[in-house]
Each structure stands twice: as C-alpha cells, then as structure tokens.
C-alpha positions as YAML, in Angstrom:
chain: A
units: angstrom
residues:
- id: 1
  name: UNK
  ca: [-42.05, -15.68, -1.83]
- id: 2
  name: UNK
  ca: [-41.44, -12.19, -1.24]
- id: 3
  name: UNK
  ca: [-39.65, -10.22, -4.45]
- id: 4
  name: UNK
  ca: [-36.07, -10.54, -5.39]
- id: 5
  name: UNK
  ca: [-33.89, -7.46, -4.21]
- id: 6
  name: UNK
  ca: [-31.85, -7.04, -7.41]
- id: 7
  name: UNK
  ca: [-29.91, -4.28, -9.58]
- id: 8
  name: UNK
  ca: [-29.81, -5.34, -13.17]
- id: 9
  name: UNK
  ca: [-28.34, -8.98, -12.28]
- id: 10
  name: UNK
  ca: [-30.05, -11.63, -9.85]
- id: 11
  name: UNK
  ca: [-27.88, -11.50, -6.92]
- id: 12
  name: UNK
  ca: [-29.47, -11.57, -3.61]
- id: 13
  name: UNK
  ca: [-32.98, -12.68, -2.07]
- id: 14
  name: UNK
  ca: [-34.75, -13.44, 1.15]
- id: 15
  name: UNK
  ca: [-35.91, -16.66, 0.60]
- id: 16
  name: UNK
  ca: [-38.69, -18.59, 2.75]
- id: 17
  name: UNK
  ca: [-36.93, -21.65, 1.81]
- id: 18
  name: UNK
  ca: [-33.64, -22.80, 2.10]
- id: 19
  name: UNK
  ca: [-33.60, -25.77, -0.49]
- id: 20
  name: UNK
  ca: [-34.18, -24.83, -3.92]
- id: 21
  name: UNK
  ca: [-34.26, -27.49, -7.12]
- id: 22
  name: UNK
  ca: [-32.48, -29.50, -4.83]
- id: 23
  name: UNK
  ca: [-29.86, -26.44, -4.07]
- id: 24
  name: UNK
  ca: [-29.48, -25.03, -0.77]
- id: 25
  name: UNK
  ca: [-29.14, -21.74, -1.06]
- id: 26
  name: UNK
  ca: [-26.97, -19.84, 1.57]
- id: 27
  name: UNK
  ca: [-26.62, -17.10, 3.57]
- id: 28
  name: UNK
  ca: [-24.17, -14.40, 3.76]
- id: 29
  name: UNK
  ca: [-23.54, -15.90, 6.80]
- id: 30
  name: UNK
  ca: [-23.37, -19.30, 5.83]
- id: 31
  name: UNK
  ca: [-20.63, -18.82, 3.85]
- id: 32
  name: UNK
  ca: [-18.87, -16.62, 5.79]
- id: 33
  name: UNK
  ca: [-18.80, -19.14, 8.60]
- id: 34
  name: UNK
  ca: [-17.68, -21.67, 5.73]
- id: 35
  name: UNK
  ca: [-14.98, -19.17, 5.28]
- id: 36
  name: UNK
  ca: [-14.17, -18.31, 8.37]
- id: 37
  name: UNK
  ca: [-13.46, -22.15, 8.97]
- id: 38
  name: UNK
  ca: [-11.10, -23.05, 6.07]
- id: 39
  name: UNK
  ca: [-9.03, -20.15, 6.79]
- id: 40
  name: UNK
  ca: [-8.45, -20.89, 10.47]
- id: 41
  name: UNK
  ca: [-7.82, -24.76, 9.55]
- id: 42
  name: UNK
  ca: [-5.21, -23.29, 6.96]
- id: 43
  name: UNK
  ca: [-3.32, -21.00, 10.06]
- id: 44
  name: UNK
  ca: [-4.58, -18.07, 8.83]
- id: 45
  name: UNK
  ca: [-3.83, -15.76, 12.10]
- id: 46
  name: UNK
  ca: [-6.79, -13.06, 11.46]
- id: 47
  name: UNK
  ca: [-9.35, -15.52, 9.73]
- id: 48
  name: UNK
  ca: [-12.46, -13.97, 11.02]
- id: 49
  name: UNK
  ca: [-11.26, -10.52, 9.54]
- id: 50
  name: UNK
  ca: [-10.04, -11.81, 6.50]
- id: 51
  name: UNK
  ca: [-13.27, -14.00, 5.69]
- id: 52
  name: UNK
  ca: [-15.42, -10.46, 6.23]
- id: 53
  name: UNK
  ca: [-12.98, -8.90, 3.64]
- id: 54
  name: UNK
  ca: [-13.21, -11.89, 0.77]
- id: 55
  name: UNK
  ca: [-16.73, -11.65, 1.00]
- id: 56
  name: UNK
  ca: [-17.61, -8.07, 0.84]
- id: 57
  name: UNK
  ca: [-14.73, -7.93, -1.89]
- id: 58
  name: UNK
  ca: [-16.21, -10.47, -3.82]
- id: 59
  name: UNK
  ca: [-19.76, -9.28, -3.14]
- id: 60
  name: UNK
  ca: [-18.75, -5.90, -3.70]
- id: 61
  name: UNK
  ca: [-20.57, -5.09, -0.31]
- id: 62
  name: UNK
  ca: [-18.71, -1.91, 2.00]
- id: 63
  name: UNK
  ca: [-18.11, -3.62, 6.08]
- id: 64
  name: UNK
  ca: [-21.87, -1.93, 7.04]
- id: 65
  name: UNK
  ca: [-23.30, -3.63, 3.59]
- id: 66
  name: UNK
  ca: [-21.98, -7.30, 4.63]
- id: 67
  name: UNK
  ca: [-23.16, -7.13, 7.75]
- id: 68
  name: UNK
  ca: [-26.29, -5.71, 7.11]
- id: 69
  name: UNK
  ca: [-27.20, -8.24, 5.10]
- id: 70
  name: UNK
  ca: [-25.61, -11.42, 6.43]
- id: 71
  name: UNK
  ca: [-29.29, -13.13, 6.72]
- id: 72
  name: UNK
  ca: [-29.80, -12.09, 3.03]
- id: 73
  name: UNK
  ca: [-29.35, -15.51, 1.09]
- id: 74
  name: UNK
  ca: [-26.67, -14.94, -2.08]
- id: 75
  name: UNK
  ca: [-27.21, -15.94, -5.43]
- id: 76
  name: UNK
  ca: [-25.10, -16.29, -8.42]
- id: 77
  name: UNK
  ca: [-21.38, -17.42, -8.41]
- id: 78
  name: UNK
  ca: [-20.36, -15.68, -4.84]
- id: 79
  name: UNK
  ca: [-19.73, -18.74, -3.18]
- id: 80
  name: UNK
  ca: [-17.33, -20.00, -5.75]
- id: 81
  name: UNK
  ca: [-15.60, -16.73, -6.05]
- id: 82
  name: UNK
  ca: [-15.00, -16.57, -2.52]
- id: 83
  name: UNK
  ca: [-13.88, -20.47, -2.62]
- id: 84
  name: UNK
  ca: [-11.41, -19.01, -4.93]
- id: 85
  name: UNK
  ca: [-10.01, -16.72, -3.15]
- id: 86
  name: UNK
  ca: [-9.83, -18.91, 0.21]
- id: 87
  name: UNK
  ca: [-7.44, -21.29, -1.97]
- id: 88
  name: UNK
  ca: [-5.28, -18.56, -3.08]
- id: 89
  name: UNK
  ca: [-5.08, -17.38, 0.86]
- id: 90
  name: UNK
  ca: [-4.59, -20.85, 2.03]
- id: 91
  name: UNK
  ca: [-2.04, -20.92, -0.70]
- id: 92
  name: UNK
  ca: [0.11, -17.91, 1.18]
- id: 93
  name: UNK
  ca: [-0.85, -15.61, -0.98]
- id: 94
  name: UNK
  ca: [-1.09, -12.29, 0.79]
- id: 95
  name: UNK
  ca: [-4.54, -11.59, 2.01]
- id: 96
  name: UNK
  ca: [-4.12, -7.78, 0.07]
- id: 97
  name: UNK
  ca: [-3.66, -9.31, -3.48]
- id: 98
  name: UNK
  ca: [-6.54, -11.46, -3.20]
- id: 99
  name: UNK
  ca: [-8.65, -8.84, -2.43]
- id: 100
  name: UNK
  ca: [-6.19, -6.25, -5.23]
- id: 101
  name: UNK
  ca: [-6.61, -3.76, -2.49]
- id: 102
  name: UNK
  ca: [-5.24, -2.78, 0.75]
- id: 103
  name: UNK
  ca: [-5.65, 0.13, 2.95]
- id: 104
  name: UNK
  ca: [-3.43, 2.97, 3.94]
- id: 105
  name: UNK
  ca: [-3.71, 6.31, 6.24]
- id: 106
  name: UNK
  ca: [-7.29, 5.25, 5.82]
- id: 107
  name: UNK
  ca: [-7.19, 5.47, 2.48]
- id: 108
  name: UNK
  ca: [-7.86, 2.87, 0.15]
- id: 109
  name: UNK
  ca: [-5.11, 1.64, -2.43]
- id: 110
  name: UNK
  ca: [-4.92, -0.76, -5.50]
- id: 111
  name: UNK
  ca: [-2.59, -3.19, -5.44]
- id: 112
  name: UNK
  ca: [-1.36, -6.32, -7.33]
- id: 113
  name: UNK
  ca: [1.93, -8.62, -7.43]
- id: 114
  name: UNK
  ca: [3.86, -5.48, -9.26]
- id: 115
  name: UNK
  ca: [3.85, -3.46, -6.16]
- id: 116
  name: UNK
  ca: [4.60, -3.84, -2.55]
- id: 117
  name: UNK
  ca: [1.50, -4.06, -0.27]
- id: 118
  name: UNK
  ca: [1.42, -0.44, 1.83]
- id: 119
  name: UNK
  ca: [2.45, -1.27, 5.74]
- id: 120
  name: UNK
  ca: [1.48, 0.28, 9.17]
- id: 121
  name: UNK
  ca: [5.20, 0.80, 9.00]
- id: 122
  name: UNK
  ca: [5.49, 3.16, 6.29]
- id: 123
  name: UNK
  ca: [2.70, 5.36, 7.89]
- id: 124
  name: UNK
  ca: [5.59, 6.86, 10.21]
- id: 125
  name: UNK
  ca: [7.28, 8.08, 7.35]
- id: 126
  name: UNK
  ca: [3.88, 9.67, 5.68]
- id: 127
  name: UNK
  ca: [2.59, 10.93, 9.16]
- id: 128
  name: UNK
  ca: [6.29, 12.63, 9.62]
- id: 129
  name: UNK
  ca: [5.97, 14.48, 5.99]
- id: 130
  name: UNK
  ca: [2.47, 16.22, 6.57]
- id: 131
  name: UNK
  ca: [3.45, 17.34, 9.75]
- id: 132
  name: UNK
  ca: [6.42, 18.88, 8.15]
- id: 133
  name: UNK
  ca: [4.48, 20.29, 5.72]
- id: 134
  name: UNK
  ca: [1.91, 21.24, 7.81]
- id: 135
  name: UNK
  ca: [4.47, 23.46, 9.96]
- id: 136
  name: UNK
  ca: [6.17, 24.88, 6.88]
- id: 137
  name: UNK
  ca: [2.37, 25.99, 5.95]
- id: 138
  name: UNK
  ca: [1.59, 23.69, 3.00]
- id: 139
  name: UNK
  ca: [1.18, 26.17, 0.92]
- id: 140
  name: UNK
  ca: [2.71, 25.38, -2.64]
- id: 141
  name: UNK
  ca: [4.77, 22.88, -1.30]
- id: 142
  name: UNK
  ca: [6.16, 20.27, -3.95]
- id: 143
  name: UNK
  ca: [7.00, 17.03, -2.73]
- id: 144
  name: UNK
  ca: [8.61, 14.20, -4.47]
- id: 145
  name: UNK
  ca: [7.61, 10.56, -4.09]
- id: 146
  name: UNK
  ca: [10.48, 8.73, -5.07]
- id: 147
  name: UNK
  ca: [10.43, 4.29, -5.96]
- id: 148
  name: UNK
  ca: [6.56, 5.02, -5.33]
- id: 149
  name: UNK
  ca: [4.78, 2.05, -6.27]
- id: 150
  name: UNK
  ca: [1.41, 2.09, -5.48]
- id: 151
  name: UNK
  ca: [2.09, 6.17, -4.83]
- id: 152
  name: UNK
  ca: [0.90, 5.32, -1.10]
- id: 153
  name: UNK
  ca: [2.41, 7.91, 0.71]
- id: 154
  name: UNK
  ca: [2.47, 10.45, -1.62]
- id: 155
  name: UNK
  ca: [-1.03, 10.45, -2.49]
- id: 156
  name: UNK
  ca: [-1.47, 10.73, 1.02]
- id: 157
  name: UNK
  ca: [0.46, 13.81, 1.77]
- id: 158
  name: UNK
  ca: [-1.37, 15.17, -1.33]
- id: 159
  name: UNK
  ca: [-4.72, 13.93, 0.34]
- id: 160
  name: UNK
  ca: [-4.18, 15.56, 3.36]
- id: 161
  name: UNK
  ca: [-2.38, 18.81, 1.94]
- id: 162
  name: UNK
  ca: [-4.69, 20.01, -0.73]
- id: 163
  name: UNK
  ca: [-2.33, 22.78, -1.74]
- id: 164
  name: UNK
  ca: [1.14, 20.79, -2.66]
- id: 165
  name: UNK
  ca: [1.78, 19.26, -5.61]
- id: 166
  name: UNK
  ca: [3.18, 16.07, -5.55]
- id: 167
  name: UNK
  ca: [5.12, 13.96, -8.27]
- id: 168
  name: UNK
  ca: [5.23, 10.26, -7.98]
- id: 169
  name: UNK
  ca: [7.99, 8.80, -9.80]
- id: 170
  name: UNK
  ca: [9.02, 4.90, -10.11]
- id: 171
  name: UNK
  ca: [11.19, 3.12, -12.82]
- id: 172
  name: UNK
  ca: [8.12, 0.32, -13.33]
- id: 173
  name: UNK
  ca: [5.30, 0.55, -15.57]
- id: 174
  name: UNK
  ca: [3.40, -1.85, -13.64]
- id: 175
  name: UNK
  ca: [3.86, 0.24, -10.38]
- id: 176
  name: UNK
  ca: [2.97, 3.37, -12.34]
- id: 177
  name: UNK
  ca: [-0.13, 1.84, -13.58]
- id: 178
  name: UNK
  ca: [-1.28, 1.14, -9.96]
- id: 179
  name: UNK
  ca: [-0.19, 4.39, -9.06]
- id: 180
  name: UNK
  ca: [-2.26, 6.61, -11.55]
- id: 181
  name: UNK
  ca: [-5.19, 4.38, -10.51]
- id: 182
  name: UNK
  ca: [-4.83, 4.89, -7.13]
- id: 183
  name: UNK
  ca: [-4.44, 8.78, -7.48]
- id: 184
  name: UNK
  ca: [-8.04, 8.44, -9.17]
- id: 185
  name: UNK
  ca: [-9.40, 6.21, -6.64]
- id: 186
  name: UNK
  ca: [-8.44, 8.79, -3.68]
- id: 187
  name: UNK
  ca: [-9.19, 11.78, -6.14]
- id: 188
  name: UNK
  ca: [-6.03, 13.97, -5.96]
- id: 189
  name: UNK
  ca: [-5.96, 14.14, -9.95]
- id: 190
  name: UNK
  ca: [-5.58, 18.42, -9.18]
- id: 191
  name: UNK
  ca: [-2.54, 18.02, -7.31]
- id: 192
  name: UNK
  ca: [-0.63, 14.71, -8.31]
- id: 193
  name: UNK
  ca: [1.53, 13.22, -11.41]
- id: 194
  name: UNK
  ca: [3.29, 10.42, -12.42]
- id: 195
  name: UNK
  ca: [6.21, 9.79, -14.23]
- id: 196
  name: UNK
  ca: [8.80, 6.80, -14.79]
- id: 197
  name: UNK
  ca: [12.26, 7.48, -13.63]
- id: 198
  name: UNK
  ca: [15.07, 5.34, -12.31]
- id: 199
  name: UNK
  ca: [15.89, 6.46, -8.48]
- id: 200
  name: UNK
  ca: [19.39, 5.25, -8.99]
- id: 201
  name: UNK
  ca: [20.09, 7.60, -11.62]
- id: 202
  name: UNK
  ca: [20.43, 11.12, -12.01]
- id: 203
  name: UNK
  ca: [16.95, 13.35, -11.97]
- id: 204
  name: UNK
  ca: [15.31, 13.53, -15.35]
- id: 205
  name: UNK
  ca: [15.90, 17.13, -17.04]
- id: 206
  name: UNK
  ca: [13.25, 19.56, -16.42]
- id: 207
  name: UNK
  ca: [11.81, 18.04, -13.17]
- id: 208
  name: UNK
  ca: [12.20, 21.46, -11.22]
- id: 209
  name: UNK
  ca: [13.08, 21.77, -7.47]
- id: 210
  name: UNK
  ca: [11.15, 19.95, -4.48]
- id: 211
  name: UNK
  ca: [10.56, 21.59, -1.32]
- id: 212
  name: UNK
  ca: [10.63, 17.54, 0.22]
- id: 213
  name: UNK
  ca: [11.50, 14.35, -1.35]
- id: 214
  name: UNK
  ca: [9.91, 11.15, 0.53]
- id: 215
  name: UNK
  ca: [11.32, 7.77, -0.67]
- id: 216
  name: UNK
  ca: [10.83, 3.96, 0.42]
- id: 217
  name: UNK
  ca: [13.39, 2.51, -1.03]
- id: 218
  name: UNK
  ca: [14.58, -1.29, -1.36]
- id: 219
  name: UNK
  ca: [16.44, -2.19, 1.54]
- id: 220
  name: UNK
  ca: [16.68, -6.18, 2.51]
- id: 221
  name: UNK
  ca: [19.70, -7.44, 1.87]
- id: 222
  name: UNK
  ca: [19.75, -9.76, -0.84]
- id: 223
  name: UNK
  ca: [21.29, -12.50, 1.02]
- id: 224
  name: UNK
  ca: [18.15, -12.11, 3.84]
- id: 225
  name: UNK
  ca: [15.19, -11.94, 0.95]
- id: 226
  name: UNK
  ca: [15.00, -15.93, 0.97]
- id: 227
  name: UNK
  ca: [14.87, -16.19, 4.77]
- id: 228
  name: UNK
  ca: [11.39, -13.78, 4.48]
- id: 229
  name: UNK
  ca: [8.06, -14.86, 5.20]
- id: 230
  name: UNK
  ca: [6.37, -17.06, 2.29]
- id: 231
  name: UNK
  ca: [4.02, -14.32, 1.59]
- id: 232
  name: UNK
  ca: [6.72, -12.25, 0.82]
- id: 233
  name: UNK
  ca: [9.74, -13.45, -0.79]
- id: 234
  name: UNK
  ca: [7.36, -15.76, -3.33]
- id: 235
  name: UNK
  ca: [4.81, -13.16, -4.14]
- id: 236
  name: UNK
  ca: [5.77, -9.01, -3.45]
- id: 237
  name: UNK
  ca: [8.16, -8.33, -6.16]
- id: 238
  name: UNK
  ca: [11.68, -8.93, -5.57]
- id: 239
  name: UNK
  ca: [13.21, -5.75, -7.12]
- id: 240
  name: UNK
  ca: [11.11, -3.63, -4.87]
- id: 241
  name: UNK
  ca: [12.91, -5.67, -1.33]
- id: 242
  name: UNK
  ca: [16.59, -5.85, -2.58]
- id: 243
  name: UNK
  ca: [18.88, -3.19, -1.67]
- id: 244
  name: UNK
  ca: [22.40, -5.08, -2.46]
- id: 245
  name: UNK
  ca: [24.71, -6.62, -0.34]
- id: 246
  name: UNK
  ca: [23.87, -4.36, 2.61]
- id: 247
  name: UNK
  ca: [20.48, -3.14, 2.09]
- id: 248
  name: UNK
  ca: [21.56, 0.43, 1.46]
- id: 249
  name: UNK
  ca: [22.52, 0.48, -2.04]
- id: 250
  name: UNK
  ca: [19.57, 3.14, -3.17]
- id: 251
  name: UNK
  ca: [20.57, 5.32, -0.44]
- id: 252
  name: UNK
  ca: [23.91, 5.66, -1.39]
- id: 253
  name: UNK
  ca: [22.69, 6.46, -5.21]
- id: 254
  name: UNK
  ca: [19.69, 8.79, -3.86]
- id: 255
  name: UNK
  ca: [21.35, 11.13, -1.23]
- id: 256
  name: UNK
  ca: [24.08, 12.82, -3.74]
- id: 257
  name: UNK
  ca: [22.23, 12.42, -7.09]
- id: 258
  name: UNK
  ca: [18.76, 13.65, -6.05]
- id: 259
  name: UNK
  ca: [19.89, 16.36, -3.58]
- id: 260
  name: UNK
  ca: [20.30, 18.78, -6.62]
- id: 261
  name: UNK
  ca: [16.77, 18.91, -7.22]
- id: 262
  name: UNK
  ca: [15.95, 20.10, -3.43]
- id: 263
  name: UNK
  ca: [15.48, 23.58, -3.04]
- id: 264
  name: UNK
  ca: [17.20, 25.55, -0.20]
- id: 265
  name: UNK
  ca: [16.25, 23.98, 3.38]
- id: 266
  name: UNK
  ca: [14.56, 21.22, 2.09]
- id: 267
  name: UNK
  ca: [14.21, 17.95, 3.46]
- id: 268
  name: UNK
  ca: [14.98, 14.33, 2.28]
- id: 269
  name: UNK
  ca: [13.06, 11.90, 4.41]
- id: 270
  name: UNK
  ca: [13.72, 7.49, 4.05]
- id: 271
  name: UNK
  ca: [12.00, 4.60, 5.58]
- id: 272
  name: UNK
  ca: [14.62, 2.21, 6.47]
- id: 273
  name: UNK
  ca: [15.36, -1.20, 8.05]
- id: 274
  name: UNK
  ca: [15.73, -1.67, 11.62]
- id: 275
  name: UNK
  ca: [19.34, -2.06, 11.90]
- id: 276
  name: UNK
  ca: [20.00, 1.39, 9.12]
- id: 277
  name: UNK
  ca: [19.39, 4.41, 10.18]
- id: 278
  name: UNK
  ca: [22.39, 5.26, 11.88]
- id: 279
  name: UNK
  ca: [24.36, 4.60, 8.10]
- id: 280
  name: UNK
  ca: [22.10, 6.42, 6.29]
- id: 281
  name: UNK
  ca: [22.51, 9.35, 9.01]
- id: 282
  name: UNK
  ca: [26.23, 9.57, 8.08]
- id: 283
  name: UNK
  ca: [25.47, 9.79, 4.26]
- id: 284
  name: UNK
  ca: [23.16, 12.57, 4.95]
- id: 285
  name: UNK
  ca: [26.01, 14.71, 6.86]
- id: 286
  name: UNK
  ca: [28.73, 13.26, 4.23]
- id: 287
  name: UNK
  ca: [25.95, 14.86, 1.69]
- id: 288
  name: UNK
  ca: [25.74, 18.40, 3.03]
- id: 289
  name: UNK
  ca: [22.91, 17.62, 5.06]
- id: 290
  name: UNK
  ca: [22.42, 19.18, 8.34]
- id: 291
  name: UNK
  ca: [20.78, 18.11, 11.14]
- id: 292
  name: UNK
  ca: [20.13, 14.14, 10.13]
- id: 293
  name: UNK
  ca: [18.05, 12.24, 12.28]
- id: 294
  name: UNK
  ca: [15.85, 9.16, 13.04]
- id: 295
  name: UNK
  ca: [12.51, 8.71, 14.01]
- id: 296
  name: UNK
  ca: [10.47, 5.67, 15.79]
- id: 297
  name: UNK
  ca: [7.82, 4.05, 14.69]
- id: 298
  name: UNK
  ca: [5.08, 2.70, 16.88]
- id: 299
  name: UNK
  ca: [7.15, -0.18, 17.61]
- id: 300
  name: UNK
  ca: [10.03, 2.23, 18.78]
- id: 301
  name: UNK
  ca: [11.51, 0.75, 16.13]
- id: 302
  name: UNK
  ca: [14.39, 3.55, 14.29]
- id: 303
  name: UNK
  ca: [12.23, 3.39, 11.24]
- id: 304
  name: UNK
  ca: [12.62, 7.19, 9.17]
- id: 305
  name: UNK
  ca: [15.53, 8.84, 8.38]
- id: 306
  name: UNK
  ca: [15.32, 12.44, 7.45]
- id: 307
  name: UNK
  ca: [17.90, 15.24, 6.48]
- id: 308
  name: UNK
  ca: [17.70, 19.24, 5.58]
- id: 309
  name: UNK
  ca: [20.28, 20.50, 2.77]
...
C-alpha cells in the first residue's frame, strides 16, 4: 500500500483497496456525488456548486485542492461532517452559514446568523463608492461604513483604496465581532476600525468628519418580513431586514443626524429596496443635499441612492 499523505492527523490516502475492516472507504468523489444527490432530492437549485463548497469547507481544501484530489480516498470524520451540513442545507438553512463564509467583491467574508449574508446586490453600492473615490483621488479619504455587519463593503473600499481610512460602525456586538474578523481575514488592519454605534442616533462625540458615508440599512417593511423566503425570514437576523412600517425608517434617522459629520462636498450613498429610491431622493434634497440620485444595479433594478451636502 503506498504511504499515507498526511499533516500531523490521518486524513487522506490512496488506497489499493476500497474495503477496509469491513469499511469502504470513499472518495472525494464518492461523497461528493453522495452530496450532490441529497441536495438536488431536497430542491436545492445550485446542488452541484453547493456540494463542491461543503466539501472543500469541511475538508478545508481551496476549489483547485478538491478537485485535485477527488480520486484521493478521505479518512477521518469528513463524511459525517459533510452529512451534517447537507441536513442543515436541506433544512433551509442558507448555504453561506453552513459553510460561516460567503464571498464578496471577490473577497472572502465571515459570516454567521448575527449578520446578513453579503449579496451581488450590495456590490452596486461598493463598486459606486471606489469609483467615487477613485475620481476624487483616494488619497486620505475617510469613509464611513454605517449598520456594517460583516463590514462587507467597507472593507472592500478599504481593500481596493489602500490610502482611506475607513470606520465600520454597527450597534451589534455580534456583527462587530464578525466584522473585526473579517478586516483580519482580508488584511486591511492599517486602514480600518470598528466601533459600536446606533445609526439611528446622533454620531458618537469625537468621530471626526467623513469625506463619504456608505450605509445598508434595514429596509423591508415589517409587515413583508414574514412573506420572505424561508432562508431568510427564519434564519438572517430580523433587526438587520426591518425598516418600520415603510421600510425607510433608518433613512429618515440617518440623512439629518449623520450629515453633520460629512465634510464639505461629501457624499452619502444607500442601498435601498426596489420600490425606494425615489423617497429617499426627496429626503436627501429636504436635507441640503444637492444633486440626489439613483443608480441600477445589474438587474436595472433602482438599487443606490446617493447625495452630496
């Protein structure tokens, strides 16, 4: 039998057998194709996909690493840690908190029930602030990240704009514990902090003038949040979807109470809700603001809102 591959821990072997004490041993791709089969009997849309991810999450295996070795045979308790998280899936439990992480601007992001998994949506809003700051020339820039949760987009403007400095701010603990550990993971440590503050209040003392202030707010309407999808109304955390009666309840605290910390020309920029922008436009110009505006997404969907003071 030729020698175990290992790296402190039995894990993986080529085997010239396939029965073992009695125990067939399996393949990478054995139990990926066991995967791949529960999930689409469950009605799991992307199943191929999402089997690839359990398995290199629970192997601890990069995409090239799985299927590298997909005729390695797996040892140890992968197969029942991937069972595991096939029942939480098949349980509608989104595919991003089984796996704790998800993936934004092609960056990679921690996440758990406290935050809201990061959407293709709110890239619009992050792709819109670096090419602000990009044209303004980056230089110094300070840009708030306001209700930040897992600090997705501003990690990613400080990411892609080495020389701003960036302040993510949220009102939970929980968030700002997946936030600092997502500023390590995508090492902008030089040029990001975190603090806890409540959007809906006035700015804490001391926090100094922004040359941008980026926010995705809660904005369902609480009496839409129980007509979501499963995934979301029982599992993503309920006070980061409801924005009141109308969805727009944080705008209407944000735009007057945070606009003092803006410096001269700068910019406040919202993701909003399909049906919103126009509203929010009109509490920009009732604000001060000049030239409010929306923006599509890739959907041509009205999804940013931004305004200049």
């Amino acid at each position: 039998m030729p020698a175990l591959r290992t790296s402190g821990k039995l894990e993986e072997a080529h085997f010239a057998v396939l029965d073992c004490g009695g125990i067939k041993i399996k393949t990478y791709n054995d139990i990926y194709l066991d995967a791949r089969r529960k999930l689409k009997a469950a009605g799991v849309e992307d199943f191929s996909l999402e089997a690839r991810l359990m398995i290199s999450a629970a192997a601890g295996k990069s995409k090239e690493e799985f299927l590298r070795d997909l005729k390695l045979y797996a040892l140890g308790d992968l197969e029942e840690r991937v069972n595991d998280m096939i029942s939480r899936r098949c349980a509608g439990e989104p595919v991003a908190y089984v796996l704790g992480e998800w993936e934004f601007m092609s960056l990679p992001f921690k996440v758990d029930k406290g935050v809201l998994i990061p959407r293709p949506d709110t890239e619009t809003l992050a792709e819109l602030a670096i090419k602000l700051l990009q044209s303004r020339g980056g230089s110094g820039e300070r840009v708030l990240d306001l209700c930040c949760g897992t600090g997705c987009i501003g990690i990613s403007i400080a990411y892609n704009i080495a020389d701003c400095r960036v302040v993510l701010v949220d009102n939970s603990m929980r968030a700002l514990r997946a936030a600092r550990a997502n500023v390590l993971r995508n090492h902008v440590t030089k040029n990001t902090t975190c603090i806890e503050a409540d959007a809906k209040s006035a700015p804490p003392m001391l926090l100094g003038k922004f040359d941008l202030i980026v926010c995705n707010p809660p904005y369902v309407k609480t009496s839409e949040i129980d007509t979501l999808d499963k995934s979301v109304k029982d599992f993503e955390p309920r006070e980061a979807l409801d924005g009141g009666k109308d969805g727009l309840d944080f705008y209407r605290a944000i735009i007057p109470k945070w606009k003092a910390i803006l410096k001269e020309n700068g910019c406040m920029m919202f993701e909003c809700g399909e049906d919103q922008a126009e509203a929010i436009c009109e509490m920009f110009k009732e604000n001060g603001f000049e030239n409010a505006a929306p923006y599509r997404d890739a959907r041509g969907v009205r999804r940013v809102v931004a305004g200049i003071i």
